[in-house]
VEXGU-867663 format. One line per field, with one value per residue (C-alpha): residue in three letters; x, y, z. Coordinates in pm, 1 decimal. Example, Ala and Ser with C-alpha at 12.3 -4.5 7.8 and 13.67 -1.06 7.14 Angstrom:
! residues 2
rest	c(ala, ser);
xx	c(1230.0, 1367.0);
yy	c(-450.0, -106.0);
zz	c(780.0, 714.0);
! end
This chain:
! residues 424
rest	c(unk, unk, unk, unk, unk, unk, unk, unk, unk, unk, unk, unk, unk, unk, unk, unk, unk, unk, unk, unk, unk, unk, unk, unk, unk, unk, unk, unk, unk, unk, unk, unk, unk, unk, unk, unk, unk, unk, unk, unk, unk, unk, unk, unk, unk, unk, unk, unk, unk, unk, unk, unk, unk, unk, unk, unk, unk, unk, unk, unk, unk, unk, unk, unk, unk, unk, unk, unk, unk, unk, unk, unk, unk, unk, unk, unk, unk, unk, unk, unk, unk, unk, unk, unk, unk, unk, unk, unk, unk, unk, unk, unk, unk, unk, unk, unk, unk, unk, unk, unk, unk, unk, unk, unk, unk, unk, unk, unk, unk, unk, unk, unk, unk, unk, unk, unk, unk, unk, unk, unk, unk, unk, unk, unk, unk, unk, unk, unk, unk, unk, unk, unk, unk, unk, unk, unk, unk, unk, unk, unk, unk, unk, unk, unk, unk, unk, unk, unk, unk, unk, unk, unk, unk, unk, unk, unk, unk, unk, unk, unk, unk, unk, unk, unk, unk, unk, unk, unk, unk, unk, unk, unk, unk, unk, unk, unk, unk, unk, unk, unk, unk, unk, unk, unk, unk, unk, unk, unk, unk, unk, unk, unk, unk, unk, unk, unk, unk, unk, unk, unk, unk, unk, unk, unk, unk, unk, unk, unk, unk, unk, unk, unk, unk, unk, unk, unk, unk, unk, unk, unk, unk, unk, unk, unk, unk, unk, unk, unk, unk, unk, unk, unk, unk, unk, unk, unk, unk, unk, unk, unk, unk, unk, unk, unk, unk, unk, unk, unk, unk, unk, unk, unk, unk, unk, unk, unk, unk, unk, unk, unk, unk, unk, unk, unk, unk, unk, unk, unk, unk, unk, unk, unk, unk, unk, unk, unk, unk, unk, unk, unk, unk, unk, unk, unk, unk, unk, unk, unk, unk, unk, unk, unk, unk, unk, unk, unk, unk, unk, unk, unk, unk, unk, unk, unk, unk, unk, unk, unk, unk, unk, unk, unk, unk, unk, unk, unk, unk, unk, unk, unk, unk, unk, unk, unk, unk, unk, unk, unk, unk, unk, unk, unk, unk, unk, unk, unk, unk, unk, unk, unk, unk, unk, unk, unk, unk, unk, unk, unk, unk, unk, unk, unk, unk, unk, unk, unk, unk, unk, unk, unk, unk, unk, unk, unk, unk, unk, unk, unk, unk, unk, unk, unk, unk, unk, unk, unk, unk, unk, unk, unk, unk, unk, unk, unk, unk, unk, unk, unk, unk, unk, unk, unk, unk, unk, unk, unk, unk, unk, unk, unk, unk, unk, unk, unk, unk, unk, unk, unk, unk, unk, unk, unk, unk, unk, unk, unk, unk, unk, unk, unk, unk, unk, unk, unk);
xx	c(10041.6, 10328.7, 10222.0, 10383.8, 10617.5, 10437.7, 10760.3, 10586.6, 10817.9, 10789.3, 10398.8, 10397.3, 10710.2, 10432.0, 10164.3, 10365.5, 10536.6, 10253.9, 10127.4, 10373.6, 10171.2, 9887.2, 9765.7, 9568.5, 9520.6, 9301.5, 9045.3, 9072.1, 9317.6, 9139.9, 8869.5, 8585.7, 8633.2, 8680.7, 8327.0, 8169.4, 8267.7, 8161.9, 7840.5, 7827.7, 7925.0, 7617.0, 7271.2, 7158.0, 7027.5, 7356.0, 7568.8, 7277.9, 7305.3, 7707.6, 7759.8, 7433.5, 7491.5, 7220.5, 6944.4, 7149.1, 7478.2, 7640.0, 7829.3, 7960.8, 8076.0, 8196.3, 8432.2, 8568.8, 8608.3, 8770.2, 9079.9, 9076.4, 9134.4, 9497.7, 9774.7, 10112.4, 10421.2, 10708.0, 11026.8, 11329.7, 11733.2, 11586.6, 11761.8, 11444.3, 11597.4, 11508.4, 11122.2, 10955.8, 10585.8, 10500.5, 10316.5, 10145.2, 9816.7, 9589.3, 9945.8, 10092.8, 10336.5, 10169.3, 10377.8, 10125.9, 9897.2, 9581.5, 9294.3, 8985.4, 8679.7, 8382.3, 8146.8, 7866.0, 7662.4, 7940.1, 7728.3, 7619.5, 7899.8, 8047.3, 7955.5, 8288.7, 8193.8, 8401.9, 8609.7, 8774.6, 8793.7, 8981.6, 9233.5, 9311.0, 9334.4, 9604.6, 9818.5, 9911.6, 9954.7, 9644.3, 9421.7, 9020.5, 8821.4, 8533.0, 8183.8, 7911.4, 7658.3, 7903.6, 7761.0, 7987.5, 8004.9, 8343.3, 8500.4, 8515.7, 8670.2, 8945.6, 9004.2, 9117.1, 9311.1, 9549.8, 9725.0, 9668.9, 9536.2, 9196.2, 8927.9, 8557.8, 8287.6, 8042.5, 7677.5, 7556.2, 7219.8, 6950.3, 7067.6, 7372.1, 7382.3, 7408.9, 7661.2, 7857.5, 7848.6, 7999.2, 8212.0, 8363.4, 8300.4, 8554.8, 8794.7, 8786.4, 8853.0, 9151.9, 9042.7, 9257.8, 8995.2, 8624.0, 8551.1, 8237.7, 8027.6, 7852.3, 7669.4, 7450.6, 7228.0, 6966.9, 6972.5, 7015.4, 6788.1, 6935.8, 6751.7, 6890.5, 6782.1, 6438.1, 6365.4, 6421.0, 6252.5, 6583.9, 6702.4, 6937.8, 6886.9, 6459.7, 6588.1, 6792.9, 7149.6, 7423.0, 7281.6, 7539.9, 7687.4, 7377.1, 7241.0, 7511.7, 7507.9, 7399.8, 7209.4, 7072.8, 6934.2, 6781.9, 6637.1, 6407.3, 6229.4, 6130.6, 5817.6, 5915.2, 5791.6, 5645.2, 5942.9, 5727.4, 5411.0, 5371.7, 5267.9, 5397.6, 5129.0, 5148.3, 5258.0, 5432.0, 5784.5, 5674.9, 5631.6, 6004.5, 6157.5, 6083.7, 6143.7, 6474.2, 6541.8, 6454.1, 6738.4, 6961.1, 6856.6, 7087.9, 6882.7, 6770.5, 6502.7, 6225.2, 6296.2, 6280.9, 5944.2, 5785.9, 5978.1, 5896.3, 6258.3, 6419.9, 6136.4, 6128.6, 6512.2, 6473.5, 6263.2, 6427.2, 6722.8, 6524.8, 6434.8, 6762.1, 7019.6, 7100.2, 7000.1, 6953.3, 6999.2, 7342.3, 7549.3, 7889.0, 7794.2, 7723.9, 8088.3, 8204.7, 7979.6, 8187.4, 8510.5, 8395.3, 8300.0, 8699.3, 8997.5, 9095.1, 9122.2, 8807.9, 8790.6, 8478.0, 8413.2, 8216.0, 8367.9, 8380.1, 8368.1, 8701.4, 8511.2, 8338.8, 8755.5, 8840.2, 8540.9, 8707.9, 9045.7, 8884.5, 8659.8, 9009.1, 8931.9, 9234.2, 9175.8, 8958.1, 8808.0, 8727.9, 8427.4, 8112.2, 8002.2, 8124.8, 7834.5, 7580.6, 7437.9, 7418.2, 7384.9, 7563.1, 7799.5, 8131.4, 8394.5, 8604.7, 8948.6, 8771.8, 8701.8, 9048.4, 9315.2, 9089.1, 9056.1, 9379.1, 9478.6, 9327.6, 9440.2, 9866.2, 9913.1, 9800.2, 9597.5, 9617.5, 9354.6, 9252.1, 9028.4, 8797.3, 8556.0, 8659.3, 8996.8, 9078.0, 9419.0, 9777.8, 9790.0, 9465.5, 9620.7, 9899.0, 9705.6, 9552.8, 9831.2, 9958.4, 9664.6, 9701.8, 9595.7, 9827.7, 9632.4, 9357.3, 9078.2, 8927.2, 8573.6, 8385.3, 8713.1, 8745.1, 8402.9, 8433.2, 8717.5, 8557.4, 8261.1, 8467.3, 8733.3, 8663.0, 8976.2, 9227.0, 9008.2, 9057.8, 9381.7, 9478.6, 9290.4, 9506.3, 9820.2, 9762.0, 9687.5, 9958.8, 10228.4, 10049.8, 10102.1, 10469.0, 10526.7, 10362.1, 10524.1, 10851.8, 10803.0, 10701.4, 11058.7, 10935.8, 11107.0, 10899.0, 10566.7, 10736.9, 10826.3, 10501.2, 10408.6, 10127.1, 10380.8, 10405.6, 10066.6, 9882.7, 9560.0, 9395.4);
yy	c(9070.9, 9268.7, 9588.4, 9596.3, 9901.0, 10173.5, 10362.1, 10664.8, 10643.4, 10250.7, 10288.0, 10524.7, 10338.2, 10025.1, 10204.4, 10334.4, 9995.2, 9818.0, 10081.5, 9883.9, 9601.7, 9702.3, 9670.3, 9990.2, 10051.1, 9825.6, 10136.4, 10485.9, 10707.5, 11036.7, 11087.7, 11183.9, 10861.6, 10635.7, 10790.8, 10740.0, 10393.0, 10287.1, 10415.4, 10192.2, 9942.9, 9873.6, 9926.4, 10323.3, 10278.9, 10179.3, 10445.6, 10718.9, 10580.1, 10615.9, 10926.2, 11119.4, 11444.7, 11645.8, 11875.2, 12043.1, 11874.5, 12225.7, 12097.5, 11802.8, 12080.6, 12286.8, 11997.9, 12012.4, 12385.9, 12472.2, 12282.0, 12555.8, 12823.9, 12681.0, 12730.2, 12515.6, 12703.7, 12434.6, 12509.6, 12424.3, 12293.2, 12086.2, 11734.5, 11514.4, 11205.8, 11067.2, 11106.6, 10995.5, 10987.0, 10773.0, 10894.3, 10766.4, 10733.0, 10455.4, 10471.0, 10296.2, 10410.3, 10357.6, 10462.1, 10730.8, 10960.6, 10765.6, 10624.6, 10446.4, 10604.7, 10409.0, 10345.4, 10083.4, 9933.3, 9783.6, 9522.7, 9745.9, 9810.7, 9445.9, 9117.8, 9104.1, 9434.5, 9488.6, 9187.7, 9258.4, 9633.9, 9497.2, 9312.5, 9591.3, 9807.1, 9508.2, 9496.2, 9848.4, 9854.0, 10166.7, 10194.9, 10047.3, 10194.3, 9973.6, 10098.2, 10048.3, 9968.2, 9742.2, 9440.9, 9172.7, 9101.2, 9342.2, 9011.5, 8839.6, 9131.4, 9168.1, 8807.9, 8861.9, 9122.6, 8966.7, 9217.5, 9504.5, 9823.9, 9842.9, 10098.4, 10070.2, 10347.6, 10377.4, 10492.7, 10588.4, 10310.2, 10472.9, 10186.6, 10169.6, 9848.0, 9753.1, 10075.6, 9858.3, 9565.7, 9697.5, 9842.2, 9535.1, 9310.3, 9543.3, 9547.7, 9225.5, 9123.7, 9361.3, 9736.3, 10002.2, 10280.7, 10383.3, 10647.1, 10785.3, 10975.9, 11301.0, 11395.8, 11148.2, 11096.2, 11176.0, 11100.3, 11413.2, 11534.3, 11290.5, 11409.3, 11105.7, 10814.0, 11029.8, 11042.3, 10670.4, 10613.4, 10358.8, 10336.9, 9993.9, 9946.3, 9898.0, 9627.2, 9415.7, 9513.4, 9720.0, 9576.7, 9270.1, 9429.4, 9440.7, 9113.9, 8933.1, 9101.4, 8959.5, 9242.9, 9351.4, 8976.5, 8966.3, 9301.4, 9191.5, 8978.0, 9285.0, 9492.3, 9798.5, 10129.5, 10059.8, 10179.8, 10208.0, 10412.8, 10421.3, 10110.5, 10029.5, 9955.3, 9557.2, 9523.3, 9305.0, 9468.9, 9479.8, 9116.4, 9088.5, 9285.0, 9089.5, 8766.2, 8918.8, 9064.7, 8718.8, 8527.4, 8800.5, 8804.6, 8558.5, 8199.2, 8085.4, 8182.8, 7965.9, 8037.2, 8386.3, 8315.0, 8162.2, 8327.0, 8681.5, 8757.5, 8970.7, 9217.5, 9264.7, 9311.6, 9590.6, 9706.9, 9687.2, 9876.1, 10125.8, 10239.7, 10257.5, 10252.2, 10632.7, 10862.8, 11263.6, 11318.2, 11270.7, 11508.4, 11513.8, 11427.3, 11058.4, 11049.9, 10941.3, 10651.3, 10529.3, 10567.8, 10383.9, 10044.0, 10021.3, 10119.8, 10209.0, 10546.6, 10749.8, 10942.3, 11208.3, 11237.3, 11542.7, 11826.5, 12127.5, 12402.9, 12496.2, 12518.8, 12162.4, 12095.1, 12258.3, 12094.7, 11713.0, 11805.2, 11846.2, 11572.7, 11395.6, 11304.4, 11074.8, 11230.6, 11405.5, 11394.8, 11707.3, 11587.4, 11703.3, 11304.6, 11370.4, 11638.1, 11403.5, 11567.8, 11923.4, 12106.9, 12430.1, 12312.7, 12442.1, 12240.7, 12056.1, 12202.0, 12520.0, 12433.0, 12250.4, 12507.4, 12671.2, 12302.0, 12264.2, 12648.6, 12490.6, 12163.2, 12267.2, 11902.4, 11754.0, 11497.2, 11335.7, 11534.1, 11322.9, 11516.9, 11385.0, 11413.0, 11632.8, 11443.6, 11309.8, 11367.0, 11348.3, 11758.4, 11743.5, 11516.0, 11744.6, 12071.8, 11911.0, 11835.0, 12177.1, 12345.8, 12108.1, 11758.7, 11445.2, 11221.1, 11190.1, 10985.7, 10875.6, 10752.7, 10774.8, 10656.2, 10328.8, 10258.4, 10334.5, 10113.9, 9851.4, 9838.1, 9820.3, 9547.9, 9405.6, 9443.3, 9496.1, 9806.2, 9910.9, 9814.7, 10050.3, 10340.5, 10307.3, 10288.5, 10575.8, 10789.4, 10730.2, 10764.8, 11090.4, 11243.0, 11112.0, 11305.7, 11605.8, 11637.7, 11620.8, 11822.7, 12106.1, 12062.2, 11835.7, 11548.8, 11460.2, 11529.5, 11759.0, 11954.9, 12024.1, 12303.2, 12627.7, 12808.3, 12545.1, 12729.7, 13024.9, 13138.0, 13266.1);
zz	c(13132.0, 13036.7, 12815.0, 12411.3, 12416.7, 12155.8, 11968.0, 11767.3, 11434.7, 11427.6, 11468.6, 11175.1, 10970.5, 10991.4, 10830.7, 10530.2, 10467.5, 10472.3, 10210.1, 9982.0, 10006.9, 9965.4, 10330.4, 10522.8, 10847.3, 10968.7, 11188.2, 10976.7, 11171.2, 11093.5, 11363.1, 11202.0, 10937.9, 11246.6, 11367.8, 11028.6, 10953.8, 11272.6, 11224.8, 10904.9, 11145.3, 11356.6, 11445.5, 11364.6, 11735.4, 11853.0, 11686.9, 11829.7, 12177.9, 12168.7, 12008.2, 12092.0, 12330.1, 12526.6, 12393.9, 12032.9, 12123.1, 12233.7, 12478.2, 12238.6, 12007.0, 12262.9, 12407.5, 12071.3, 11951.7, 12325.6, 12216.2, 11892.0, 12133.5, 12224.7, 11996.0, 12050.7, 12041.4, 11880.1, 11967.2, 11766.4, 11831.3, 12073.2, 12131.5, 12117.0, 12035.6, 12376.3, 12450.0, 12771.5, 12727.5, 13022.8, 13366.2, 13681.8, 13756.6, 13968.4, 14155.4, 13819.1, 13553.9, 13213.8, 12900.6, 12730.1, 12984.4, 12841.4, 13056.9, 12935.8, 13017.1, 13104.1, 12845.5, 12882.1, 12683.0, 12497.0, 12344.2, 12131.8, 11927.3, 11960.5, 12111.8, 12292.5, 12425.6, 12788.6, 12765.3, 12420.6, 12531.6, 12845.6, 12607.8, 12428.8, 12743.2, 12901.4, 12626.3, 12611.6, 12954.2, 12973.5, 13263.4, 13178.6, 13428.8, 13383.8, 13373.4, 13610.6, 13294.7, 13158.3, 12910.0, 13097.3, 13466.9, 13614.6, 13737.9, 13362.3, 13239.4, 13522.4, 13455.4, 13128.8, 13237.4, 13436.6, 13643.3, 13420.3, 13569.8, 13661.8, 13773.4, 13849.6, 13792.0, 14038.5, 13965.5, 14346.8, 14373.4, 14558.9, 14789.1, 14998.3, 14999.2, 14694.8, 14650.2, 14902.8, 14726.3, 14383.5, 14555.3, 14716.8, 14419.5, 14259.3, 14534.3, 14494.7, 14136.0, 14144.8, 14067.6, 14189.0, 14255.2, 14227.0, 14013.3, 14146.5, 13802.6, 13993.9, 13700.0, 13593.2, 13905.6, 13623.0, 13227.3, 13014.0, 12730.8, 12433.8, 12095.5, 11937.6, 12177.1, 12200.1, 11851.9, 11775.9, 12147.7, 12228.3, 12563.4, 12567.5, 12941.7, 12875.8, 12688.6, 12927.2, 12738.7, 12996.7, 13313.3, 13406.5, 13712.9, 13834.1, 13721.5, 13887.8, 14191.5, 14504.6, 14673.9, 14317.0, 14315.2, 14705.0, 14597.8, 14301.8, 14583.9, 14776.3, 14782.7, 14595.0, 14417.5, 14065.9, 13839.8, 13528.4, 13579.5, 13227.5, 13047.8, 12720.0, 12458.6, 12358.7, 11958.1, 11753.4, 11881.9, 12243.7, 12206.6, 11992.5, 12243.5, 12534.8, 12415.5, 12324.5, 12679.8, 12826.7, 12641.9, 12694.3, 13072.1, 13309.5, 13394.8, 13047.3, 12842.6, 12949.6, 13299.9, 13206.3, 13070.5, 13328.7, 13632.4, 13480.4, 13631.8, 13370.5, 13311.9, 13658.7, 13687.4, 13432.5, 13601.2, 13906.4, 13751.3, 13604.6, 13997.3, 14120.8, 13931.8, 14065.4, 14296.4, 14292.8, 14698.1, 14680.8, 14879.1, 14975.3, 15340.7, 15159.5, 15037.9, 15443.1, 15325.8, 15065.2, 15244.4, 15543.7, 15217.8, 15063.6, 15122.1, 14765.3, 14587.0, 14541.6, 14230.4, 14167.6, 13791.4, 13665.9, 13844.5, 13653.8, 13921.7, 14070.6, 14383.2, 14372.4, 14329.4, 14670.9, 14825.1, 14701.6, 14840.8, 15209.6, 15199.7, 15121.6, 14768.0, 14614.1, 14234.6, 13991.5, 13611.4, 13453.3, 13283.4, 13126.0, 13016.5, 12693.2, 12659.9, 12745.7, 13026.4, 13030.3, 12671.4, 12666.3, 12966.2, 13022.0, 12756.8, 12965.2, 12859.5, 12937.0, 13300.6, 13368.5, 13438.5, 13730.4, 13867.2, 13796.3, 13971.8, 14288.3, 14296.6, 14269.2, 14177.7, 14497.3, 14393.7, 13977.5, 13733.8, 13452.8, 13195.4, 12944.6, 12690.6, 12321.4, 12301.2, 11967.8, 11859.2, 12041.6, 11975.6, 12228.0, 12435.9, 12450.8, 12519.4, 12850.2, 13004.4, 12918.0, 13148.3, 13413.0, 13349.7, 13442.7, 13227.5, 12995.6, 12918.8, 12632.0, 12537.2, 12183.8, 11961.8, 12121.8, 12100.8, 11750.9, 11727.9, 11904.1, 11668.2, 11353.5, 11431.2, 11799.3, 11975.6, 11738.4, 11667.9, 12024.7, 12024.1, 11756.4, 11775.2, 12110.2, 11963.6, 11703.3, 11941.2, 12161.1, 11839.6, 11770.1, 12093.8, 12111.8, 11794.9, 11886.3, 12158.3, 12047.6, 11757.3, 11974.1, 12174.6, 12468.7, 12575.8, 12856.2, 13023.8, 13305.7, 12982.4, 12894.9, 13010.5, 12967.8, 12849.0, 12574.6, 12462.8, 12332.1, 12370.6, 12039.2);
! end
């Protein structure tokens, strides 16, 4: 699929023409309205489960306010008629430094959920690392795809073998590294998700990699640990909810019924989906299951960054979950130009969660970041408009970062530099 070529002043000509019609962008362009409406958009349990952070949410805020402490310094006479905004990463040039985070549970927020995030993802040309929680099995969405580029997080199972297995399905189907998430080998303290007692996975949704996996499958007929020790007390919605989970389960709903299959595959999942002995003696694991790129997402520690480099780590994302795990965690931004110190460019840094406008955007790659990646606002889009929502939250943030970066005198992402920036 060949990616539509984004120009910044046509992108932004569009909008104001189509003012003279009468026509509005189809997803708000400021941030915050792109959260709200979105939050109009679908279930309050939904919107809670995507934009929820740990404990008080310091660390969500934190991601956010860090980028306040950066100032960018235009400079003018500057012949920026000829802007270059493109980069590579996943060993492929893409035209804006913008990755797609992983996100699951895209059900949630639409019924197209992976696949019509995938779309959107293809026809910009913008890497979709795909998540391991995803709503649609990985190979459906690389289908759609084409030959677009492709990554595939990896939750570490509390078995290896089914670790393996991912891991080759998404060799397999195309993907062009596995982006292992360090920080989530247990689920942070989410106020939100507590307080309306809503965890999607309890009810069958963000499980299809694992549904349609073969190991995953053999496992379910094994003697295992009992995942739930607590029992849920039988009402009304106990009974709702599991009739829902069994049509939503793979095999058909009477099947379900009568096989018990799906409550025992959320259950299943429940019990391993990750595991807290994880060391980086396991990572020789992984290496010895795929020959593609290994990414660790979740450092923050310029020495967890020197530790990746001689285990022979391919890349990195700065990442804090989007403030999901740990609340009053380092911000991101804050943490990048040690990793970055360290790193001396060899091996990409992609940094995420906080970014929300081009000017952000901009400012990482300043302190050391080749690309960045971006989470809540496509999810956002995605619940308000499907793909075209995707699609151009996408594109407005890759016109805003063209323009910022020209109007502060940059031409190119080699020009951007710290000294672009001040610290305030």
């Amino acid at each position: 699929m060949k990616a539509e070529k984004i120009n910044a002043l046509e992108r932004q000509r569009q909008v104001y023409v189509n003012g003279l019609s009468g026509i509005k962008p189809l997803v708000p362009v400021d941030m915050d309205k792109l959260a709200q409406k979105a939050a109009e958009s679908i279930s309050k349990e939904a919107y809670a489960y995507i934009a929820t952070g740990a404990s008080r949410e310091l660390t969500v805020a934190s991601n956010r306010n860090a980028f306040q402490r950066w100032e960018i310094i235009p400079r003018m006479l500057k012949n920026v008629s000829n802007r270059d905004t493109s980069t590579e990463i996943f060993s492929t040039k893409i035209q804006s430094p913008i990755v797609l985070s992983p996100v699951g549970v895209l059900e949630m927020a639409h019924k197209e959920a992976d696949t019509a995030v995938g779309k959107a993802a293809a026809s910009l040309g913008i890497p979709f690392i795909f998540s391991n929680q995803a709503s649609i099995p990985m190979e459906s969405v690389a289908k759609t795809m084409g030959d677009a580029p492709k990554c595939f997080q990896l939750y570490w199972s509390k078995s290896n073998e089914l670790v393996a297995s991912l891991v080759k399905r998404a060799e397999s189907c195309g993907c062009r590294a596995i982006v292992v998430t360090l920080d989530t080998f247990l689920l942070g303290w989410r106020t939100r998700d507590l307080d309306l007692a809503f965890l999607p996975f309890m009810e069958g949704m963000g499980i299809a990699n694992y549904t349609s996996d073969p190991v995953f499958n053999r496992l379910l007929d094994e003697p295992k640990e009992q995942a739930l020790a607590v029992k849920p007390k039988v009402t009304l919605t106990t009974i709702e909810k599991i009739l829902k989970l069994n049509r939503r389960y793979p095999g058909g709903f009477f099947k379900n019924i009568r096989s018990g299959r799906a409550l025992a595959g959320v259950k299943q999942f429940v019990n391993i989906y990750s595991r807290d002995t994880l060391t980086w003696k396991d990572l020789s694991f992984l290496r010895k299951q795929t020959k593609l790129p290994i990414y660790l997402k979740g450092i923050l520690h310029p020495n967890d960054a020197k530790m990746a480099l001689e285990e022979g780590i391919d890349g990195l994302i700065v990442s804090n979950h989007g403030g999901r795990q740990v609340d009053g965690s380092i911000s991101t931004l804050a943490a990048l130009p040690k990793i970055a110190e360290v790193i001396q460019k060899q091996i990409p840094i992609i940094m995420d969660s906080g970014i929300r406008s081009g000017a952000d955007i901009f400012k990482a790659i300043a302190l050391g970041a080749d690309a960045v990646g971006i989470g809540r606002p496509y999810v956002y889009g995605l619940a308000i408009a499907g793909e075209a929502g995707v699609r151009e939250v996408l594109i407005n943030l890759m016109a805003d970062f063209e323009l910022n970066m020209a109007l502060a005198g940059c031409t190119s992402l080699e020009d951007i530099t710290k000294d672009c920036l001040v610290s305030v």
